[in-house]
N, C-alpha and C positions, 0 to 999 in steps of 0.2 A: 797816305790817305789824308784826306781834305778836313779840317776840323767839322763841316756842314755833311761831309757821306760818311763821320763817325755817330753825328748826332745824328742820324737817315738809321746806320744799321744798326742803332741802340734803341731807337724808335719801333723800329721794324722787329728787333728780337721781343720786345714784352708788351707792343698792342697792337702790330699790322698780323704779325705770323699768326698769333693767338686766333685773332679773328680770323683769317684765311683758313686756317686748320680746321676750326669748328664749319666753315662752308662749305669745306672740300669732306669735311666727314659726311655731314648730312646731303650732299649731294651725290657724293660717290666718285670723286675727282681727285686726281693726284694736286699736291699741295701747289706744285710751281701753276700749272693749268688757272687755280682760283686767283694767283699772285697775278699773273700778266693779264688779270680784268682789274685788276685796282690798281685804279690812279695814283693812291697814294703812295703806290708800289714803284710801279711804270716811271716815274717821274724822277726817281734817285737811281734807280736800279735796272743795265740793261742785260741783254740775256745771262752774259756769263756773272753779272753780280746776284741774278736771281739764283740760277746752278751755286751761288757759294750758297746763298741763303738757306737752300735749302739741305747741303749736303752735310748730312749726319756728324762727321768727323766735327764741326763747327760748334755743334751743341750738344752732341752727346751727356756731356758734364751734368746739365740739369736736365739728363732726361726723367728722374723720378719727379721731379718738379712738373716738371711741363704735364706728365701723364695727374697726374694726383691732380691739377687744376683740369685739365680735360673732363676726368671724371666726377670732378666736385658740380662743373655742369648740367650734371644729369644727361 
């Protein structure tokens, strides 16, 4: 992988997903759905690097992280 699509999916794991997650909640949409309307998404990542992005197996690790920030949200 490319030193620019490691800084894309390092980017993408702690400020694009974050965000996409919180719109696909409050709107009612699966995560990949919110991702292929951002640009900032679209532009590093095509279908199949979005399916990595999203698949569970990737970041399971910090999933108590990710959720404890969700909920710190309100």
């Amino acid at each position: 992988m490319a030193h620019y699509q490691l800084c894309a999916v390092s980017t993408c794991y702690t400020r694009v997903l974050p965000k996409g997650a919180g719109s696909a909640l409050e709107k009612g949409t699966p995560l990949i759905a919110q991702l292929r309307l951002m640009p900032e998404v679209t532009k590093h990542f095509d279908e199949a690097g979005l399916r990595t992005l999203v698949d569970p197996a990737g970041y399971l690790g910090t999933s108590r992280e990710m959720v404890d920030r969700m909920l710190a949200r309100g």
